[in-house]
C-alpha positions as CSV (number, residue, x, y, z in Angstrom):
1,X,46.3,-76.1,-36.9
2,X,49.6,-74.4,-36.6
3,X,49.7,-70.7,-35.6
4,X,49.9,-69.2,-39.1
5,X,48.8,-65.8,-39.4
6,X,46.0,-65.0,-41.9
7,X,44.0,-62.2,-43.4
8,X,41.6,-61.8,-45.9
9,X,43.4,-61.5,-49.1
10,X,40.9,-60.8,-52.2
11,X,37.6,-61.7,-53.9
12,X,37.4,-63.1,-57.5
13,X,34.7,-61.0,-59.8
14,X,34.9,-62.7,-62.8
15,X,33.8,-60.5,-65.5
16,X,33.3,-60.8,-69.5
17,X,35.0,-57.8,-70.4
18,X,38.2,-56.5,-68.2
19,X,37.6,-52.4,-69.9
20,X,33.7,-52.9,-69.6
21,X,34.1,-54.2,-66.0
22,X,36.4,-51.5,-64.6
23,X,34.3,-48.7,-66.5
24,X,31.4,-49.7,-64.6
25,X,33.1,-49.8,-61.5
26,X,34.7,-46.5,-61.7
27,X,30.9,-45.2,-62.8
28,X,29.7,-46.3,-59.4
29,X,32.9,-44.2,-57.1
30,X,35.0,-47.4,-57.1
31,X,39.3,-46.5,-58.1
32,X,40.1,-49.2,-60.2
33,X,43.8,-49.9,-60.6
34,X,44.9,-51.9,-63.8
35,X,46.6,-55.4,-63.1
36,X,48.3,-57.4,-65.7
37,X,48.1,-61.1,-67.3
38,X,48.7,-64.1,-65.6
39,X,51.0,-67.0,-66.6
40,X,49.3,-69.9,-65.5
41,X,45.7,-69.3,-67.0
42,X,44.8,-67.2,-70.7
43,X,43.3,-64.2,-68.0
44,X,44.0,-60.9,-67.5
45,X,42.8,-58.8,-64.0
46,X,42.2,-54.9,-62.5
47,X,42.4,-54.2,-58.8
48,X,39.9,-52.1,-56.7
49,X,41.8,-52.1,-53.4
50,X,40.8,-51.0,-50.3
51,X,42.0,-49.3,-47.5
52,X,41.8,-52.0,-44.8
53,X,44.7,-54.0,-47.6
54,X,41.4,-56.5,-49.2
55,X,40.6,-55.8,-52.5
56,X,38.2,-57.1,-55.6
57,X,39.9,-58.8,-58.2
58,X,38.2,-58.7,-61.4
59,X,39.3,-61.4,-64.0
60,X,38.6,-61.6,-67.5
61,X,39.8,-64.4,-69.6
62,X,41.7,-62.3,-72.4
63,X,39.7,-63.6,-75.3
64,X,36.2,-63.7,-75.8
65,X,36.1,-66.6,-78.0
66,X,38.5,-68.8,-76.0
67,X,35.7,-68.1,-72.6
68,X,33.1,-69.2,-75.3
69,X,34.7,-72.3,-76.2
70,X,35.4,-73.1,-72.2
71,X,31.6,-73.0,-71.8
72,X,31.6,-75.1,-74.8
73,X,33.3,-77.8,-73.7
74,X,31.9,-77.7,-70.1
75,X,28.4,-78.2,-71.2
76,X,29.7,-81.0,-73.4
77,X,30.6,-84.8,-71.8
78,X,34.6,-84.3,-71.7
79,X,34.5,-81.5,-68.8
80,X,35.4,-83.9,-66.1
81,X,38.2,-85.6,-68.1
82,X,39.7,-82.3,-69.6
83,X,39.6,-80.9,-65.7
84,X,41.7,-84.2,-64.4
85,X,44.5,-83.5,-67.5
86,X,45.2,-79.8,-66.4
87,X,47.0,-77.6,-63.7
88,X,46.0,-77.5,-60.1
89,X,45.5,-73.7,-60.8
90,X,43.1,-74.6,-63.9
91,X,41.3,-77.0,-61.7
92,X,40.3,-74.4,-59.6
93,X,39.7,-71.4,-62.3
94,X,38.2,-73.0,-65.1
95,X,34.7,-74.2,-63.7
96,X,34.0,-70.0,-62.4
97,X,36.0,-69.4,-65.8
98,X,33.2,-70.9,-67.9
99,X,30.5,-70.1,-65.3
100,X,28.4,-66.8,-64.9
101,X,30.1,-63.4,-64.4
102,X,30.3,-62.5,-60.6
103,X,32.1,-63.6,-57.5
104,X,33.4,-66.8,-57.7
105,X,36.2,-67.5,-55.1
106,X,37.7,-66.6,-52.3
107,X,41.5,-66.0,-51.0
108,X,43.1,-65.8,-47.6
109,X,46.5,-64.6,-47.3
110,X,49.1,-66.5,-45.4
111,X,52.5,-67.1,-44.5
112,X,54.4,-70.3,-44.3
113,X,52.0,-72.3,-46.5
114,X,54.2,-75.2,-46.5
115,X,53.9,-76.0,-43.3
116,X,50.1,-75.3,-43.0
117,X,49.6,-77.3,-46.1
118,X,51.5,-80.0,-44.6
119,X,49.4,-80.2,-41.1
120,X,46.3,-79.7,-43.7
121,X,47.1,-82.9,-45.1
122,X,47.5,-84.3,-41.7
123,X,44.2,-83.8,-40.7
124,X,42.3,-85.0,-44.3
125,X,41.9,-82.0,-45.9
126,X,43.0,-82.3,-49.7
127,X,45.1,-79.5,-50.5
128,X,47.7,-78.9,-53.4
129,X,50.2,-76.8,-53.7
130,X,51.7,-74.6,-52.7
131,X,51.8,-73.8,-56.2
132,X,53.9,-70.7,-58.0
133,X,51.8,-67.8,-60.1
134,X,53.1,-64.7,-62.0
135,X,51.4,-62.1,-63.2
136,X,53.2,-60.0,-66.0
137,X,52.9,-55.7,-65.3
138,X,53.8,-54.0,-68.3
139,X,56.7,-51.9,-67.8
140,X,56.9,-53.0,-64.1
141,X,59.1,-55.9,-63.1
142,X,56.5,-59.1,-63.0
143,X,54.6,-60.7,-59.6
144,X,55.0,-63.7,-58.0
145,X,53.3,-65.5,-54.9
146,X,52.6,-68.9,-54.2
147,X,48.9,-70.5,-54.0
148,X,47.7,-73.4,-52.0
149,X,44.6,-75.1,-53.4
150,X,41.9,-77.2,-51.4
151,X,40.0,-79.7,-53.1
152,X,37.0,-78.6,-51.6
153,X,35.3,-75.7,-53.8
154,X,34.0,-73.9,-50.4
155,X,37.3,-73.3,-48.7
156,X,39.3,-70.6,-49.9
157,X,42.6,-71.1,-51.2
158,X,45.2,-69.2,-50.0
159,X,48.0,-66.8,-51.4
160,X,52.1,-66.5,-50.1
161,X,53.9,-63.5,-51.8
162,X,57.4,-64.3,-52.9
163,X,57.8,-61.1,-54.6
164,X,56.3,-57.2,-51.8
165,X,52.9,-57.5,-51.5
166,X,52.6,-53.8,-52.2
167,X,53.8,-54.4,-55.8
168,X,50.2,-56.9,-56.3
169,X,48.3,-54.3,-54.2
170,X,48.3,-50.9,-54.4
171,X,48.1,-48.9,-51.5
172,X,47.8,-45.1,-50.3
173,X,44.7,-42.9,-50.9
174,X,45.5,-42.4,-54.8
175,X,44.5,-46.1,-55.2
176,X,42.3,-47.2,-52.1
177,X,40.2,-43.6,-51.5
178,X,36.6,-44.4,-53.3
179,X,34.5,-41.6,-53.9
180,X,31.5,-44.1,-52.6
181,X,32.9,-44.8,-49.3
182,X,33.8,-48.3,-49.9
183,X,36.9,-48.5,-47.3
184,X,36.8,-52.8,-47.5
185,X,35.6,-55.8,-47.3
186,X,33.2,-56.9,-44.6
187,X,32.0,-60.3,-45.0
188,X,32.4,-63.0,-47.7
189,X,29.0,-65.2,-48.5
190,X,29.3,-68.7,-49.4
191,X,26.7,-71.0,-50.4
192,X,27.3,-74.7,-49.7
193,X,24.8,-77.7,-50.0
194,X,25.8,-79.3,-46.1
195,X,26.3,-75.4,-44.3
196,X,26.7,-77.4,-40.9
197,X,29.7,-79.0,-41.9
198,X,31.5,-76.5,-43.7
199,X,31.6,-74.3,-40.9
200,X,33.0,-77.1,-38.8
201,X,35.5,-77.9,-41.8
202,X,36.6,-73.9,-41.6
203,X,36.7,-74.1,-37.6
204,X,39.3,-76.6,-37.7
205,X,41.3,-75.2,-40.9
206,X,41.5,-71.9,-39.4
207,X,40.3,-71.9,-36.2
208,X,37.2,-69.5,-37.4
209,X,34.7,-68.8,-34.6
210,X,31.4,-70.2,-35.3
211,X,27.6,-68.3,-34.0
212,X,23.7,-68.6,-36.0
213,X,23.4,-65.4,-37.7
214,X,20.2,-64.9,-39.9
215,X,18.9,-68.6,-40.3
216,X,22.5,-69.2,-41.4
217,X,26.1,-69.5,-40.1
218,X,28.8,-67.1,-39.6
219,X,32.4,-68.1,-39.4
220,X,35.3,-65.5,-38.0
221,X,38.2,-65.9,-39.5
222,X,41.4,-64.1,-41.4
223,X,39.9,-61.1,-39.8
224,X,35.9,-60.8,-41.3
225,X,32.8,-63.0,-41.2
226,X,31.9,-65.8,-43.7
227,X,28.2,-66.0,-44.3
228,X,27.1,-69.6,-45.1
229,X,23.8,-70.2,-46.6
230,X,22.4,-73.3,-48.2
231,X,22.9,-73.6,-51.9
232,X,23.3,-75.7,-54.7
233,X,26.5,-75.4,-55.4
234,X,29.6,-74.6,-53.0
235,X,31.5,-72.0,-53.0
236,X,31.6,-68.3,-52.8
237,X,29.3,-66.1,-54.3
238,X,28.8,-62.6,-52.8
239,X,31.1,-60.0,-51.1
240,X,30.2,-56.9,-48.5
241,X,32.0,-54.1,-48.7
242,X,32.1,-51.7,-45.6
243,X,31.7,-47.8,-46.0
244,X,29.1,-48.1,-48.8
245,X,25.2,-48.7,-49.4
246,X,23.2,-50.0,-52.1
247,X,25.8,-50.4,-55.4
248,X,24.0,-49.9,-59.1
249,X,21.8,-53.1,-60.2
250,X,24.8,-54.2,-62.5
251,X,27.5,-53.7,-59.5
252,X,25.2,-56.0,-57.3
253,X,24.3,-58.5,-59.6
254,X,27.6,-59.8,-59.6
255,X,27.3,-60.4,-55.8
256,X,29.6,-56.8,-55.1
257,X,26.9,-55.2,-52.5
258,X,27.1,-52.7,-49.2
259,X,26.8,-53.2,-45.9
260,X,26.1,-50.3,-44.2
């Protein structure tokens, strides 16, 4: 792949209520920094960042009924066909959308995502974009960064800023000191059905270092380790945070735990 420099970016919490969410968060010694609404999808987000520059991303679609009607339709026989009509972005967000709260992607932050996504392609991996995203900050100027999208659930997308990164992510100790101890994000764990060959897909996307950790794999990459476990579904699905121990029962059951 070409020498593009990555790092690990964010995780996606998807929650059911944005205030409930970052109350519970703040409960536990997290700083929880509000976000905005997004243009390309009906959500709205709050930011608990991190002093090594990762942070959680907790997503909420902005109204209760419309995430009701999502899981509507997807338990209903037009899912697949409403998917193939919408935006690359919706492709990807909808199915953790309608889905269970929790972590449900991914993101690796990049530079030049044209040209990766072009040698990407080369080498058969499906990959749309990049992409353009805004997010609206009231009374702050809005966001705006690029996305590339791989078909394949598993692999993270990635994220390009076009507008300072320290406008998305707020920085210095008023926003990333957590009275916990949480100081970042360790490891991402991803379920897949065929572990083997996703970690042989994420060796050749990003060059990740491969070893047996646990009965499962761990790939290096974008600067922290990706635990893969078997599952039924593919995809990520947990997050460990450095600096911090066991989180409160409604913290971990959206897949937010500690490492140490």
């Amino acid at each position: 792949m070409p020498a593009v420099r990555t790092r690990f970016d964010h995780a996606v919490v998807v929650v059911s209520s944005l205030d409930g969410a970052a109350d519970a968060f703040r409960a536990c010694g997290f700083a929880v920094a509000p976000g905005g609404r997004h243009d390309a999808l009906p959500t709205e987000n709050a930011l608990v960042p991190f002093a090594d520059g990762a942070y959680l991303e907790l997503l909420a679609v902005r109204d209760a009924d419309a995430r009701a009607d999502l899981r509507a339709l997807r338990a209903g026989p037009g899912w697949d066909a409403h998917l193939r009509g919408a935006s690359a972005i919706a492709r990807r967000f909808l199915p953790r959308l309608a889905g269970p709260d929790g972590v449900g992607d991914a993101v690796v932050g990049g530079e030049a995502l044209a040209r990766f996504a072009a040698e990407s392609r080369r080498r058969e991996f499906a990959m749309t974009g990049p992409v353009p995203m805004r997010r609206e900050r009231p009374g702050a100027e809005a966001l705006a960064w690029e996305l590339l999208l791989p078909a394949e659930d598993a692999i993270p997308f990635l994220i390009e800023d076009r507008t300072p990164r320290a406008w998305r992510v707020p920085g210095g100790p008023g926003a990333t000191a957590h009275a916990n101890g949480a100081t970042g994000v360790a490891a991402v764990e991803l379920g897949a059905r065929e572990p083997a060959a996703l970690a042989m897909r994420l060796a050749d996307l990003f060059e990740a270092r491969l070893a047996s950790h646990g009965g499962g794999t761990v790939a290096t990459f974008a600067g922290i380790e990706w635990r893969i476990q078997r599952a039924g579904a593919d995809g990520a699905r947990g997050v460990r945070l450095a600096g911090v121990g066991v989180l409160p029962a409604e913290i971990e059951a959206l897949g937010v735990r500690g490492e140490s």
